[in-house]
VMD Tcl script that draws the C-alpha trace (Angstrom):
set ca {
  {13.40 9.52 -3.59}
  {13.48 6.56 -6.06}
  {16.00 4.01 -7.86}
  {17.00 0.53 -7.57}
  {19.34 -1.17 -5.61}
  {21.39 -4.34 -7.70}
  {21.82 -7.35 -5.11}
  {24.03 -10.45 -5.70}
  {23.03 -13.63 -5.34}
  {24.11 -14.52 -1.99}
  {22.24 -11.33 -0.55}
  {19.12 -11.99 -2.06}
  {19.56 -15.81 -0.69}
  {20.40 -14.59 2.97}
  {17.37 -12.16 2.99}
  {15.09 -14.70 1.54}
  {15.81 -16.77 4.29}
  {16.05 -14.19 7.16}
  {12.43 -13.19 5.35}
  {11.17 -16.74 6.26}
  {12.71 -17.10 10.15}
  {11.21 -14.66 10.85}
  {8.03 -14.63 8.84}
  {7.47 -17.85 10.77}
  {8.28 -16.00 13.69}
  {5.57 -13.51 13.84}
  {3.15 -16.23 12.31}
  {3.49 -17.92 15.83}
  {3.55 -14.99 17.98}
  {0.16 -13.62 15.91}
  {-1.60 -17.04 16.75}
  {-0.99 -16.63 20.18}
  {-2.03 -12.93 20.44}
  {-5.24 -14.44 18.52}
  {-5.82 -17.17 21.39}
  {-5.10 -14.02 24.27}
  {-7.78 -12.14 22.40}
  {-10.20 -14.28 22.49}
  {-9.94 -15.16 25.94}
  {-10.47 -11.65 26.78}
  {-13.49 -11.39 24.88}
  {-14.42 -14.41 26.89}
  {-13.53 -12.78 30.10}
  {-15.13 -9.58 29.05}
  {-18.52 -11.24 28.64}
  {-18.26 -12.13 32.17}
  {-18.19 -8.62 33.10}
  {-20.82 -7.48 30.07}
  {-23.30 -5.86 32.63}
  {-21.11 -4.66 35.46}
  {-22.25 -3.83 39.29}
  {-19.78 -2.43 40.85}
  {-16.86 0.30 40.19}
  {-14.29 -2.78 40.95}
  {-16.54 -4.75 37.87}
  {-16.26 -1.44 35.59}
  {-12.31 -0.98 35.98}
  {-12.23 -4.64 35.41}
  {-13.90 -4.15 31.82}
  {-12.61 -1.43 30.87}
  {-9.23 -3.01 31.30}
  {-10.19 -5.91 29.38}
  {-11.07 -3.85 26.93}
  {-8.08 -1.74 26.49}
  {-5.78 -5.21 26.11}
  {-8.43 -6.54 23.73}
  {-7.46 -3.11 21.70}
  {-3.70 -3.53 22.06}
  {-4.00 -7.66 21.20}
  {-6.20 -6.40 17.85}
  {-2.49 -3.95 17.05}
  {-0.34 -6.54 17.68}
  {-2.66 -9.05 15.45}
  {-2.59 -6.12 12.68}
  {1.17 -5.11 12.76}
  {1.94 -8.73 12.79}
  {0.19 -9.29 9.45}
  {1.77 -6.19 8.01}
  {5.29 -7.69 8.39}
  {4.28 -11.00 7.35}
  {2.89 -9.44 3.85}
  {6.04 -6.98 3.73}
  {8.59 -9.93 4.33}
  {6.84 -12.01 1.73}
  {6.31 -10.08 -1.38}
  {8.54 -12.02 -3.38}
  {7.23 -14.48 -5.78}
  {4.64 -12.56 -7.70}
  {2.07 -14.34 -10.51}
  {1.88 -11.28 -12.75}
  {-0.76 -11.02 -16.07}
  {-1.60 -7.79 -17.93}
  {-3.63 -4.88 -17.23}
  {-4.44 -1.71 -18.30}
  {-3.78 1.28 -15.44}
  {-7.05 2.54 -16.09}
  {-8.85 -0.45 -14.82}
  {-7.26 -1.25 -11.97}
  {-7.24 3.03 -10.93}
  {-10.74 3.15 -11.63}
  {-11.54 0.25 -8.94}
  {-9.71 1.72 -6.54}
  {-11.47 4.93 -7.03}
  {-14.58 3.69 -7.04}
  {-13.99 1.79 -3.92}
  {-12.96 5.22 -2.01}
  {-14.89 7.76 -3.60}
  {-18.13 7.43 -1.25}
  {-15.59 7.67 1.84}
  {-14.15 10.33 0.19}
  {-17.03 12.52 -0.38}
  {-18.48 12.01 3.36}
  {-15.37 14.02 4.11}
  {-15.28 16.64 1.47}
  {-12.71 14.84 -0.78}
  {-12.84 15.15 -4.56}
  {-11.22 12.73 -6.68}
  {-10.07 12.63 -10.14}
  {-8.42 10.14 -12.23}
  {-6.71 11.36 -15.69}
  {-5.35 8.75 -17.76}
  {-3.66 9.44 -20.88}
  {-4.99 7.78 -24.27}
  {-3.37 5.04 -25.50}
  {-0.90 3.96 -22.37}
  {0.76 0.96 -22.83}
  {-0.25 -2.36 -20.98}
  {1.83 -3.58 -17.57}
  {2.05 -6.35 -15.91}
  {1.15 -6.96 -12.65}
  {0.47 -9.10 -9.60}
  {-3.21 -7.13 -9.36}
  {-3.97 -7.67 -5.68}
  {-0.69 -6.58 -4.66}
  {-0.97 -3.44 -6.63}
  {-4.11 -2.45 -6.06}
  {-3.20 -2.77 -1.94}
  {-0.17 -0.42 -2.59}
  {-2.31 2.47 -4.47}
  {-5.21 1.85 -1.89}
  {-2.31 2.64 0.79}
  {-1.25 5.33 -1.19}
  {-4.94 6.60 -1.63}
  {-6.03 6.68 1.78}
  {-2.89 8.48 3.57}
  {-3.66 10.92 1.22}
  {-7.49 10.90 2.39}
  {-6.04 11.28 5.82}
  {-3.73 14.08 5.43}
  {-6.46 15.88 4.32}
  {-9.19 15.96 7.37}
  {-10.54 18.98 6.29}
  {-11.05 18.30 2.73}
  {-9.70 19.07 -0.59}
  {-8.50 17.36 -3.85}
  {-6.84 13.54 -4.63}
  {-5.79 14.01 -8.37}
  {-4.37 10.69 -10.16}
  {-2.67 11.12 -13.36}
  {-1.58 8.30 -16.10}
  {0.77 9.32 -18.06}
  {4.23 7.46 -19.43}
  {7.77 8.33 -20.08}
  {10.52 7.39 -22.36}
  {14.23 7.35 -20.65}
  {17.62 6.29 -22.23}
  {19.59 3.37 -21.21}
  {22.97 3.23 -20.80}
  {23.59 2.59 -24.60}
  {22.78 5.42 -25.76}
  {20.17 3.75 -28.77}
  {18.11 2.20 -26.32}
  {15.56 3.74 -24.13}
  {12.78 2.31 -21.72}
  {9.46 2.91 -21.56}
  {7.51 3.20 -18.02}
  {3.90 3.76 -17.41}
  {4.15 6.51 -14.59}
  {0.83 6.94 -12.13}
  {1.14 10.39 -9.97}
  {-0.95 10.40 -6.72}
  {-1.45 14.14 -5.61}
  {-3.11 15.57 -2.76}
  {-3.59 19.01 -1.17}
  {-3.21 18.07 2.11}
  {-0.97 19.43 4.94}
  {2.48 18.41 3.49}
  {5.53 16.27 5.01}
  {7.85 18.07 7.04}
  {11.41 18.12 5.33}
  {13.01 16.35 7.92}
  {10.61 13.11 7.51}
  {11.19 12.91 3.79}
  {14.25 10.58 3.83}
  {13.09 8.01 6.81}
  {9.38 8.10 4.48}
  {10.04 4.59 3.12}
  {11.74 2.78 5.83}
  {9.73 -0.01 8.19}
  {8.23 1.04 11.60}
  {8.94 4.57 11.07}
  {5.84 6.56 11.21}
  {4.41 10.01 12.26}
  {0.84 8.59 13.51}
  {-0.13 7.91 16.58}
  {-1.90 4.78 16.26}
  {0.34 3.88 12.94}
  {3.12 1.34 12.83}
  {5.54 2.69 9.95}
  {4.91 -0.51 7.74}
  {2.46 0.59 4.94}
  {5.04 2.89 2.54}
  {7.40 -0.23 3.30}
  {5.28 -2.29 2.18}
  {4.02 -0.28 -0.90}
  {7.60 0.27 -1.60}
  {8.46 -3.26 -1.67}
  {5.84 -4.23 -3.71}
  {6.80 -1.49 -6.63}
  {10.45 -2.74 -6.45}
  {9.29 -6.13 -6.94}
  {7.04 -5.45 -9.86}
  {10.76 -3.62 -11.67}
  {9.31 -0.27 -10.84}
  {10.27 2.64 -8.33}
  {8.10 4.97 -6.67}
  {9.29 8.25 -5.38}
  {7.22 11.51 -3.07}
  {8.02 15.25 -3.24}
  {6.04 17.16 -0.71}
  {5.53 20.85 0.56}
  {4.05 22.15 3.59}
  {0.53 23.75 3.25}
  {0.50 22.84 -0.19}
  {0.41 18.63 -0.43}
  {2.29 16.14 -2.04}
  {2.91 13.43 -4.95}
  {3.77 9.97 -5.31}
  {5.20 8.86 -8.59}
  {4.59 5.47 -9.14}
  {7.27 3.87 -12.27}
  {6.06 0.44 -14.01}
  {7.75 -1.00 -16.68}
  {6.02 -0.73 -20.00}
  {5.10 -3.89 -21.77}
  {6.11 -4.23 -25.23}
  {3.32 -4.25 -28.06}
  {4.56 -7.84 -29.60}
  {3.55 -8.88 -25.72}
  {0.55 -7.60 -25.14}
  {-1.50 -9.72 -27.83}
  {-5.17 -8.24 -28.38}
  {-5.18 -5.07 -26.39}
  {-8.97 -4.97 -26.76}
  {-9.93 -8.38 -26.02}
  {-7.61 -8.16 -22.06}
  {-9.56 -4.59 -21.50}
  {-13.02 -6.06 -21.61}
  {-11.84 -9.03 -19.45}
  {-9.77 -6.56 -17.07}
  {-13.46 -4.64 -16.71}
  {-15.48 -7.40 -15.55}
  {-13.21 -8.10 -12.75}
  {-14.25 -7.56 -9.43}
  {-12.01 -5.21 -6.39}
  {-10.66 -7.21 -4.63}
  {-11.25 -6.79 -0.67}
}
mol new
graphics top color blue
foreach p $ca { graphics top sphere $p radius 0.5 }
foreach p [lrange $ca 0 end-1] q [lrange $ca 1 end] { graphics top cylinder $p $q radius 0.2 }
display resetview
């Protein structure tokens, strides 16, 4: 499940503005669900030590919309970040560096709940460039619905590696630096694999079908493509595509990995 779509101009122009109608939209309705919210946690305070069973229904309803309000605040900021990755401010990085954050961000999450993780980078794997916050929430994404889809434990295995393809002259070929996410979790049923990538479709109950949107979008925008093969009982991969930058670009290799080492995860 991978490729890229070619867009004309006037396509990209009428989605870019679409993107912003209704990115300004869902900024107004998410300020207003803010203001409900906290005037139930307001009204809830009034009822924070209730008397009677009238009092405890009350609460407990108040609590339930403050619940539903926090969703609505959370899938509203979800859309807004998938309908404006456009723009990015890219620099270089290494894959290792910006894996090994992520991976030590999960891995004491992961072992509470019997998850080993492993990150195998090849030697030598050419720089990419990259909008690094945007990346690093598309592999966390990627990272943690693999965490989930393994509740009883097992294996998250990530893999740097990089391939060589041919263009369409037949004397050129492109290089990608390729990151595979593998689990050994329960597997995606057949039927979900080719409505995986498409907004507000999701299998969860208290999901909302925009993260693989939004990690989608984000790969496309950095040239890339990302693509999932799956099994039942046995897991599944994501293959994650980046364009490889060229050596005359990358200037002193050594100098940008120190730098990339010292910075912090991002939150």
């Amino acid at each position: 499940m991978s490729g890229s779509a070619a867009y004309d101009e006037p396509s990209v122009r009428q989605y870019t503005e679409l993107a912003e109608v209704a990115g300004g939209f869902i900024h107004e309705i998410k300020n207003r669900v803010g203001t409900l919210s906290l005037n139930l946690q307001l009204l809830g305070e009034d009822f924070e030590n209730p008397e009677t069973p009238r009092e405890r229904r009350a609460l407990e309803r108040i609590t339930r919309l403050q619940g539903e309000c926090q969703k609505l605040v959370d899938l509203a900021s979800d859309f807004l970040r998938f309908a404006r990755v456009h723009d990015l401010t890219m620099e270089l990085a290494t894959l290792d560096s910006v894996v090994s954050r992520n991976v030590d961000f999960l891995a004491p999450t992961a072992r509470d709940k019997n998850i080993e993780i492993g990150w195998l980078p090849a030697p030598d794997l050419p720089l990419v460039n990259i909008q690094r916050d945007l990346f690093e929430q598309c592999l966390l994404n990627l990272m943690l619905n693999a965490e989930q889809a393994m509740p009883e434990g097992g294996t998250l295995t990530l893999i740097g590696r990089w391939e060589e393809t041919k263009t369409h002259q037949a004397e050129d070929s492109a290089l990608w630096v390729c990151l595979d996410v593998i689990d050994t979790g329960y597997g995606i049923p057949p039927e979900q694999m080719p409505k995986l990538f498409r907004p507000f479709h999701t299998t969860k109950t208290n999901g909302h079908g925009l993260g693989l949107a939004i990690t989608r979008k984000i790969i496309t925008a950095h040239g890339g493509t990302i693509e999932v093969q799956s099994e039942i009982g046995r897991g599944t991969k994501f293959t994650i595509r980046l364009p490889a930058t060229k050596a005359e670009e990358t200037g002193d290799r050594k100098q940008e990995t120190e730098k990339e080492r010292n910075f912090p995860l991002s939150s």
